[in-house]
C-alpha positions, 0 to 999 in steps of 0.5 A: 933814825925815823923808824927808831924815833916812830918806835921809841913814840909808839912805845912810849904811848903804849906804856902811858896808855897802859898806865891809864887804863890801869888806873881808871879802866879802859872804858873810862879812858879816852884817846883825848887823856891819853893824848894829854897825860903824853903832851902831843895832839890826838891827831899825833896818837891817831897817826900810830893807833888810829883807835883804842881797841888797836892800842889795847891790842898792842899793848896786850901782844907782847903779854901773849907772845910770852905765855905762848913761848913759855907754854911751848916751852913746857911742852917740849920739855915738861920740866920737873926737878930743879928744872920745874921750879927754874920754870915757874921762876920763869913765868912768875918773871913773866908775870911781873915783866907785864904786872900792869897789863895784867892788873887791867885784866883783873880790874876791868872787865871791859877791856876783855870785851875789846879783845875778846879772842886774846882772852879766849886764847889765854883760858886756851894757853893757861889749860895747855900749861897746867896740863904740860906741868902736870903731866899726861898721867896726872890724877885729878889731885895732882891737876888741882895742885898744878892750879893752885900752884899757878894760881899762887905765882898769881898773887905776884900781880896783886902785891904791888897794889896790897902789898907795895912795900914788900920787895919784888925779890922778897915776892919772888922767892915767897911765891916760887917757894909755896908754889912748889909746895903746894904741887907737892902732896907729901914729902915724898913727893917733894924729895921726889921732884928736888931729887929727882935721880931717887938717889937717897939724901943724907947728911953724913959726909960721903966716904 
């Protein structure tokens, strides 16, 4: 009972914490707001996260433990078809599951500092993806495509400060949508990845 009253206490200042840091930048939060905004005493905050680079780091963990799921994942795997697009349905999940994490990421530079070999390993994690996803063979075009196509499941986490009104559903099916279009170069290549057994598709009804 007091692990799970400890636990429920860390996460919730994780998540005050990440609404902070979001908002004003990490350098520009102290422990004493954060303390404030949850209502306990510093002394209560430094009992679970005796510093602020502790409280970052906890709060950033669980964003990287999912990435490396899902790149492990594409390794194994390396989906295409059907499967491709229920992949990225996955990853942009997992972008919008930690979109306030990442919106510190994009905003304030200085929070990369405090976790500097974190952001080594996602530039590090983000190459093994796009190179799963494009394939061992993959032309210089089809690898920029793959970028693009991730770099387009990004804009989900700009939407709920640009485009707060649009519908997380709404954003979901958009982006997964021109995600795959913009991996496809023509629409050869597009038949190709939703059908992928080759078998021609036709209107007429089957005998």
């Amino acid at each position: 009972m007091i692990g799970e009253k400890t636990e429920a206490t860390s996460e919730r200042i994780r998540s005050v914490a990440a609404e902070l840091f979001a908002e004003k930048g990490y350098g520009e939060t102290s422990l004493r707001e954060i303390a404030e905004r949850l209502g306990i005493t510093k002394a209560a905050l430094y009992y679970h996260y005796p510093s602020k680079e502790q409280l970052l780091q906890a709060i950033v963990l669980p964003f990287f433990d999912d990435i490396r799921v899902l790149v492990e994942h594409a390794e194994q795997e390396l989906p295409s078809g059907p499967a491709l697009r229920s992949f990225f349905e996955a990853y942009l999940d997992m972008l919008l599951r930690h979109r306030t994490v990442c919106a510190l990421f994009l905003r304030d530079a200085s929070s990369l500092v405090a976790i500097v070999p974190l952001y080594k390993e996602a530039l590090h994690l983000t190459r093994r993806l796009n190179s799963s996803i494009a394939g061992p063979d993959a032309t210089d075009e089809q690898r920029l495509r793959t970028a693009a196509a991730f770099e387009v499941l990004g804009v989900a986490l700009l939407t709920s400060s640009w485009l707060p009104d649009i519908p997380d559903d709404t954003v979901r099916k958009t982006l997964l949508d021109a995600a795959v279009r913009v991996l496809d170069s023509d629409d050869d290549a597009t038949q190709a990845r939703t059908n992928p057994s080759g078998a021609p598709e036709t209107d007429a009804p089957a005998p």
